[in-house]
C-alpha positions in Angstrom: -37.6 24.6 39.5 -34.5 23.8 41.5 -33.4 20.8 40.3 -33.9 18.5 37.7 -36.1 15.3 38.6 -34.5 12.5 38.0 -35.2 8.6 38.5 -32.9 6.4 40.7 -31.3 4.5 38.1 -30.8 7.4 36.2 -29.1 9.5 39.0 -27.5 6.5 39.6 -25.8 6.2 36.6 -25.1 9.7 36.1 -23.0 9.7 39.7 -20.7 6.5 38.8 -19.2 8.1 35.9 -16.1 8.9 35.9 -16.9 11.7 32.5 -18.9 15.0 34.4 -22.4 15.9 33.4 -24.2 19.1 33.9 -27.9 20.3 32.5 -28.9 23.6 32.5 -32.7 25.0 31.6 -33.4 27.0 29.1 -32.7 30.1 31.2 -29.3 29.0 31.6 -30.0 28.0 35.4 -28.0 24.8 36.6 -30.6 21.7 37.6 -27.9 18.6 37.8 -24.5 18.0 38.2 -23.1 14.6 39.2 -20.8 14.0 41.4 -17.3 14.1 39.2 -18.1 17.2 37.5 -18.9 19.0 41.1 -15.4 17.7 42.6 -14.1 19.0 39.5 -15.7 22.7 39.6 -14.6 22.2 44.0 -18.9 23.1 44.5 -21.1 21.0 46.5 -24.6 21.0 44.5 -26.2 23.4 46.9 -23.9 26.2 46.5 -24.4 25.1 42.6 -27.9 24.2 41.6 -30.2 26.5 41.0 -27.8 29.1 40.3 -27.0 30.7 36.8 -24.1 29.0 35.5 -22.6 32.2 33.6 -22.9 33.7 37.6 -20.4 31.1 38.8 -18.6 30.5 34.9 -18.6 33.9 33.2 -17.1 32.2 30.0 -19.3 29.2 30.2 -20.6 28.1 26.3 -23.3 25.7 27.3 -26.1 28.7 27.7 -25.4 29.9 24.2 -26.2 26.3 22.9 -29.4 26.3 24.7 -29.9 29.8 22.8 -28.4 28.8 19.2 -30.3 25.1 19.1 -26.3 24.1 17.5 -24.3 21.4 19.6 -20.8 21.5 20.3 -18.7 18.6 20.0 -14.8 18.0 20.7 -14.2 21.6 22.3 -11.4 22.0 24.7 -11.3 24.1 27.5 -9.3 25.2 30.6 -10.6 28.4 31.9 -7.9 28.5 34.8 -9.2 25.2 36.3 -6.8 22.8 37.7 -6.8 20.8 34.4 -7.9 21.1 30.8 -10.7 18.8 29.3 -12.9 18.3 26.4 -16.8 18.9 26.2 -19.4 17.9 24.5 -22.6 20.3 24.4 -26.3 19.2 23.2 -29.4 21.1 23.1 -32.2 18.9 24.6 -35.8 19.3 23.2 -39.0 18.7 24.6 -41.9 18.8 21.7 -39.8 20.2 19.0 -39.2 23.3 21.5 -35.2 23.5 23.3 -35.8 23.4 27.2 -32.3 22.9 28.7 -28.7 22.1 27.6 -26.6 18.7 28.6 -22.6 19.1 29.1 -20.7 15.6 28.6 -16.9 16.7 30.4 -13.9 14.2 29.8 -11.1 15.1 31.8 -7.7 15.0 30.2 -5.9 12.7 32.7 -8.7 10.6 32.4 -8.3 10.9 28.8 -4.8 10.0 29.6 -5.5 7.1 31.4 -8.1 5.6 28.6 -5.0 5.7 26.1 -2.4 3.9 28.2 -5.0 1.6 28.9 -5.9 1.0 25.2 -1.8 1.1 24.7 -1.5 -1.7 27.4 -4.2 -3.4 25.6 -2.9 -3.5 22.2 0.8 -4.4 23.2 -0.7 -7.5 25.6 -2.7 -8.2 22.1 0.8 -8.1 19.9 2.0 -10.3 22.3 -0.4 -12.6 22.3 -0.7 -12.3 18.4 3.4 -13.0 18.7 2.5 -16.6 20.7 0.3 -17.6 18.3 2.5 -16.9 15.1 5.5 -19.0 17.1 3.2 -22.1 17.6 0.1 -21.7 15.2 2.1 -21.0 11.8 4.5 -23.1 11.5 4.7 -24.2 8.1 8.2 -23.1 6.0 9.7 -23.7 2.4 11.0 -27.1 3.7 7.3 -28.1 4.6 6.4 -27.9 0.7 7.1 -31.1 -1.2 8.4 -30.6 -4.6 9.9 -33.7 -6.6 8.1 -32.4 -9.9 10.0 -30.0 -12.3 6.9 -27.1 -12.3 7.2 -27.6 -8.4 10.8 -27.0 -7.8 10.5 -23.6 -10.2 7.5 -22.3 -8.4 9.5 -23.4 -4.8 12.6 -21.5 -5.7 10.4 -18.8 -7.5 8.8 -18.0 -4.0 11.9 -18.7 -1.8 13.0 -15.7 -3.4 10.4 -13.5 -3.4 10.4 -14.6 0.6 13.5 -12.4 0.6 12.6 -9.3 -0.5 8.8 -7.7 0.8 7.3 -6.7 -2.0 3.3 -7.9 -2.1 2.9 -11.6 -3.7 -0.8 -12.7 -5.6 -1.1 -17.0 -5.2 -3.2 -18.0 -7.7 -3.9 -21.6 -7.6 -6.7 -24.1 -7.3 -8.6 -24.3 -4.1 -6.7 -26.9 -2.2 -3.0 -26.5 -3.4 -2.0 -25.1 -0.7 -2.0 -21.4 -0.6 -1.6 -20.6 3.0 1.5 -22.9 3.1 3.0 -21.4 0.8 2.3 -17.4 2.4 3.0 -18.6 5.5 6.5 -19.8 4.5 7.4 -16.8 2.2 6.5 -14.9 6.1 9.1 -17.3 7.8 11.7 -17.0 5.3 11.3 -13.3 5.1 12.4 -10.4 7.2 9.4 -10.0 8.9 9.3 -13.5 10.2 10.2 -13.0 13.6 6.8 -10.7 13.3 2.9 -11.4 13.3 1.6 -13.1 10.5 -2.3 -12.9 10.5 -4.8 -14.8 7.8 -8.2 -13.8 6.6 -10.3 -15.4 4.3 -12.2 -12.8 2.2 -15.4 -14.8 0.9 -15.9 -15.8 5.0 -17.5 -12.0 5.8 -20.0 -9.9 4.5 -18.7 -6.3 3.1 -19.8 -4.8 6.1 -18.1 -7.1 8.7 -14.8 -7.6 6.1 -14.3 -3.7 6.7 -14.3 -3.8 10.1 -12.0 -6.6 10.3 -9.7 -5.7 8.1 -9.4 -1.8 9.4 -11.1 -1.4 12.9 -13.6 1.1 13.6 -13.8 3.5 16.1 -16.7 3.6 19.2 -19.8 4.0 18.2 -19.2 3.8 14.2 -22.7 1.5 14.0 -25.1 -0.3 15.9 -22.7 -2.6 17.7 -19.8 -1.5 17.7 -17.6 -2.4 20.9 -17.2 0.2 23.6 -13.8 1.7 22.6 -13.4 0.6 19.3 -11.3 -2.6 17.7 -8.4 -2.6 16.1 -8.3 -4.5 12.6 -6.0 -6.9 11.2 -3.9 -4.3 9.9 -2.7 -2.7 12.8 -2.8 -6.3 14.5 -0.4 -7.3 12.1 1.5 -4.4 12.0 5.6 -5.0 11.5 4.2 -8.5 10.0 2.5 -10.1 7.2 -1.0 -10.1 6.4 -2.9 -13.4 4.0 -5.8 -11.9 2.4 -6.9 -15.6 1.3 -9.9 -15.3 -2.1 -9.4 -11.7 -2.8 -11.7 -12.1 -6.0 -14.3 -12.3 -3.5 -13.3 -8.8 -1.5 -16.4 -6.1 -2.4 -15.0 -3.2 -4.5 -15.6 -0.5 -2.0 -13.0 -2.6 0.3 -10.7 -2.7 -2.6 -10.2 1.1 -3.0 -9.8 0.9 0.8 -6.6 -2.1 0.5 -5.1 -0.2 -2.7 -5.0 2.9 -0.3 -3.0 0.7 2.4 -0.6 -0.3 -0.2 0.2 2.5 -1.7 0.2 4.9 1.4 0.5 2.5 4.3 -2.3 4.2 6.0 -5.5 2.6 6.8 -8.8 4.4 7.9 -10.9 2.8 10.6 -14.6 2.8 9.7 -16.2 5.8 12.0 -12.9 7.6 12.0 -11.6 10.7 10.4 -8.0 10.0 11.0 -5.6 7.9 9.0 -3.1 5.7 11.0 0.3 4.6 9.2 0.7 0.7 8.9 3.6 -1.6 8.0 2.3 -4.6 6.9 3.5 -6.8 4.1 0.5 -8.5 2.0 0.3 -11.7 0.5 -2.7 -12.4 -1.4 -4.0 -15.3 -2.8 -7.4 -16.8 -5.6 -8.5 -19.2 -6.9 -10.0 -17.6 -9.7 -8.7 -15.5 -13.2 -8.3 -12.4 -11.5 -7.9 -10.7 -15.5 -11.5 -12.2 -16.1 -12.8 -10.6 -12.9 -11.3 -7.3 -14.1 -13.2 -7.6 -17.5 -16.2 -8.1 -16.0 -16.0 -5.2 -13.9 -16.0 -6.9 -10.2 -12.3 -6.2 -9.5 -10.5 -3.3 -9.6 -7.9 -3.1 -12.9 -5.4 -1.2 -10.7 -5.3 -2.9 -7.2 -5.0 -5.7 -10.1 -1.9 -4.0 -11.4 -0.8 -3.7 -8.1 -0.9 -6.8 -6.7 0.0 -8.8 -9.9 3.7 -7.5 -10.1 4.8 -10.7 -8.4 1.9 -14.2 -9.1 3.4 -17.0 -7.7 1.0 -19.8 -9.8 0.9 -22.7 -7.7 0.4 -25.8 -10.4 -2.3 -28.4 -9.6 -1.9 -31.7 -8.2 -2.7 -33.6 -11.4 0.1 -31.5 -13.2 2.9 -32.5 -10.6 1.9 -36.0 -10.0 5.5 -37.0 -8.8 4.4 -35.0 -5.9 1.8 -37.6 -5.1 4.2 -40.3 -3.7 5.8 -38.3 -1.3 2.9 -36.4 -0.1 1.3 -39.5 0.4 4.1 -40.6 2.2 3.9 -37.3 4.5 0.5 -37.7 5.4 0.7 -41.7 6.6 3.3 -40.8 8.8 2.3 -38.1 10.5 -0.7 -40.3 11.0 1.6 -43.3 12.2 2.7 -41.0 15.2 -0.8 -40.7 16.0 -1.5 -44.0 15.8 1.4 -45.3 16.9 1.4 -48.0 13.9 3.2 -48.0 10.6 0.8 -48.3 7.2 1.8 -49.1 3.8 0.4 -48.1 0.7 0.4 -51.1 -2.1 1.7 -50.8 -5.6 -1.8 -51.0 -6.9 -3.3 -48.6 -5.1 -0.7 -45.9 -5.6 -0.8 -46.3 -9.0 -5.3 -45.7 -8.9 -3.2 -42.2 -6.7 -1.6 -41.3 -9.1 -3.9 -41.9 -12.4 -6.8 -39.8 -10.5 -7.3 -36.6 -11.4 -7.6 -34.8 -8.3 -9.9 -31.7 -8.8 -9.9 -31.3 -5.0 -5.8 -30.9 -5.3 -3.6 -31.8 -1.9 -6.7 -30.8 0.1 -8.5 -34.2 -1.5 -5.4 -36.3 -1.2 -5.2 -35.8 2.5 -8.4 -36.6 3.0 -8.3 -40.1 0.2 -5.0 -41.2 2.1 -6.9 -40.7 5.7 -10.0 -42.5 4.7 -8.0 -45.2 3.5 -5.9 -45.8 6.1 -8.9 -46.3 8.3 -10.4 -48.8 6.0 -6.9 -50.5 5.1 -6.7 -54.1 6.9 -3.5 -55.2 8.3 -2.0 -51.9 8.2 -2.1 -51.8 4.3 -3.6 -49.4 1.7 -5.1 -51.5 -1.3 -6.8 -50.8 -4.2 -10.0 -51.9 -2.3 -9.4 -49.3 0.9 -9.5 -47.0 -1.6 -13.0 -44.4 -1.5 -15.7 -45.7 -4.4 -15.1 -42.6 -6.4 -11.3 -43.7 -7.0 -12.3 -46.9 -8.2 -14.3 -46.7 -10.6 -12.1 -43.5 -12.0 -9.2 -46.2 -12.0 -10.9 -49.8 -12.1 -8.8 -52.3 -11.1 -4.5 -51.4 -11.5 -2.0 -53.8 -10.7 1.4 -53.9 -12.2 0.0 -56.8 -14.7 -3.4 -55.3 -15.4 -1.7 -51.7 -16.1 -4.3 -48.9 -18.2 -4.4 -49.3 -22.0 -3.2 -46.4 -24.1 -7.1 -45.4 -25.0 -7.5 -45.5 -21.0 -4.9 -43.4 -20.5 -5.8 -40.5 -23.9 -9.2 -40.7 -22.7 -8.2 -39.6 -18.8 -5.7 -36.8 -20.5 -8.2 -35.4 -22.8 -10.8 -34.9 -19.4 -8.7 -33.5 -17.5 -8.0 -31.2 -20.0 -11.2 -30.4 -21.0 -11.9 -29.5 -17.0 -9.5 -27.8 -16.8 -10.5 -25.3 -19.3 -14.0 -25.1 -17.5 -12.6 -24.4 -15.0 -10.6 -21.4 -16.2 -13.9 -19.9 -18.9 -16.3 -21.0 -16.5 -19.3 -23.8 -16.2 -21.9 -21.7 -17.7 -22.6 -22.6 -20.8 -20.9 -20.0 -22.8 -18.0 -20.7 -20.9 -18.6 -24.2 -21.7 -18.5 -23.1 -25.4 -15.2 -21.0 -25.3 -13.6 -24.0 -23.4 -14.5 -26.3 -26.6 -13.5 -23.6 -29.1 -10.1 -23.4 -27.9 -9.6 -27.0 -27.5 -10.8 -27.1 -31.1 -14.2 -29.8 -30.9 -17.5 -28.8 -30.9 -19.9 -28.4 -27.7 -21.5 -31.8 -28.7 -17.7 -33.5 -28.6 -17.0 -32.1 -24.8 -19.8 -33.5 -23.4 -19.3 -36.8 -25.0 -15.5 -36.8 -23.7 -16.7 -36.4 -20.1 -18.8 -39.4 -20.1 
């Protein structure tokens, strides 16, 4: 047999690549070559099939493939030719029996071209990255109200952190506003003229997380992009990175991050080589990292390593002379949408400031909204306020003000949620919450009635 029979699309296929491919038989004669590896060897096919390849390449290794049943991957080869190149060589077998060997060739300057290519890619993709950080995160330290005593500290706390680029842990309710505060420790940093890139942990599955946060390389799994991605590390590389709920990051992933902050080198998934990364991290939970630690889900020493600086964002029902002049923020930014001015009565910011807020700033924004909607003649009242908020309040006015009893009775819930929160809502945790407030199980149900 002279040549190897081949359908259309196949021969097709075969002649429009730009990598050359050769198969011999098992006797080491040459039955297909497409057309870039024949314009490499300067051979037209019939001076070329049907000949002995070691005849017309003395040093040629795909024969002793066919012999050995071993592949060759990665092997680079010049053998006088005009230019060097790297090979890939595979046994092929028919019934459990080797009949022939295949030869994948990629030439170096094609080689060459592929990395300028990906090079061009990447630095169009900084650039792009660059555009977004300049219009998309915007927020800075003079974006965070702070009127309350805890919030001034915790401003000034992470102002000057912002200076230095050590890695920061925010641990704060869900709704405090996290990512306002990483993204103005990034503007007020060195790095701020940089990428800043945000990832939310619990959004991905361990799998997916991986490849986001490291790239992989082509062909690493069923999937994977033709020539790879690059991950959020090397995206955000010279910049800062928000790994937003960390608790939620899968352990294997964690040994992977401690790795990249201790070495600065990240491994894509499918790769065997490391690639150095500058990238300053801010993390950020909403959980007690220390209790994830005892329990075995996070690792005590990216703990350690990421603990060295918390920056503990205090709740909204702890700074509630915040609430006025967040409020305030929110109505007019939605006056210059509106293009109306709304007021907030006595009344109703009083029911704003007794609530307790579980849902933090994240709530409030979405209270003052609702209410501006429902407020008639450009006025907030008790009544515009959501159902929820008044019947947590009843009815405030500056001469139907909360008794003392009203008032203990709010304190001693919030409280009590508060430690729920922190042990837990099973009931065990339910049960350490009421021993370290001091009242029995029976007595912290009652109080949240």
């Amino acid at each position: 047999m002279n040549t190897l029979e081949l359908t259309p699309f196949i021969r097709s296929s075969f002649d429009h690549m730009v990598e050359g491919v050769l198969y011999i038989d098992r006797n080491g004669y040459v039955l297909y070559a497409n057309e870039a590896y024949l314009n490499f060897i300067h051979m037209k096919a019939e001076d070329l099939f049907g000949k002995k390849l070691r005849d017309i390449r003395p040093h040629a290794q795909l024969p002793s493939v066919v012999e050995s049943g071993r592949r060759i991957l990665h092997a680079q080869r010049l053998e006088g030719l005009e230019q060097a190149y790297f090979v890939n060589m595979y046994p092929v077998y028919e019934n459990g029996e080797v009949t022939g060997g295949l030869s994948i060739i990629t030439f170096m300057d094609e080689a060459q071209r592929s990395r300028i290519e990906l090079e061009n890619y990447e630095r169009s993709h900084k650039e792009l990255l660059h555009q977004v950080n300049k219009t998309g995160h915007h927020y800075r330290f003079e974006n965070i109200i702070a009127n309350a005593p805890q919030s001034q500290a915790v401003k000034a706390y992470a102002r000057h952190l912002a200076e230095g680029d050590m890695t920061v842990l925010l641990e704060a309710e869900s709704g405090t506003g996290k990512e306002m505060y990483a993204q103005a420790i990034h503007n007020a940093s060195p790095r701020k003229n940089e990428v800043f890139l945000a990832v939310n942990c619990a959004g991905f599955s361990k799998e997916i997380l991986d490849s986001e946060l490291f790239g992989y390389t082509e062909g690493a799994f069923t999937g994977a992009r033709k020539g790879g991605k690059i991950g959020l590390f090397q995206a955000a590389n010279g910049g800062t990175l928000f790994l937003d709920e960390i608790a939620e990051m899968d352990f294997a992933i964690q040994a992977k991050l401690l790795r990249a902050l201790q070495e600065r080198k990240i491994r894509p998934v499918g790769s065997v080589k490391e690639i150095d990364v500058d990238v300053r991290i801010i993390c950020a939970c909403n959980v007690n990292l220390e209790k994830r630690v005892e329990e075995g889900t996070f690792r005590q020493d990216l703990y350690y390593r990421i603990n060295t600086f918390p920056v503990r964002i205090p709740p909204l029902r702890d700074r509630r002379e915040d609430i006025p002049p967040i409020v305030m923020s929110i109505l007019d930014e939605m006056g210059e949408k509106l293009h109306r001015s709304i007021r907030v009565a006595p009344s109703a910011m009083e029911a704003l400031m007794q609530y307790s807020w579980p849902g933090n700033v994240r709530e409030l924004r979405n209270v003052v909204e609702f209410s501006a909607y429902m407020s008639v003649n450009d006025e907030i009242t008790v009544m515009s306020l959501p159902e929820q908020i008044r019947r947590y309040t009843e009815t405030l006015d500056p001469e139907n003000a909360p008794t003392l009893a009203f008032r203990i009775k709010k304190f001693e819930q919030e409280e009590i949620r508060r430690q729920i929160q922190y042990f837990g809502v099973t009931l065990e945790g339910k049960k350490k919450a009421a021993k370290v407030l001091g009242i029995s199980l029976a007595t912290l149900y009652n109080k949240l009635k």
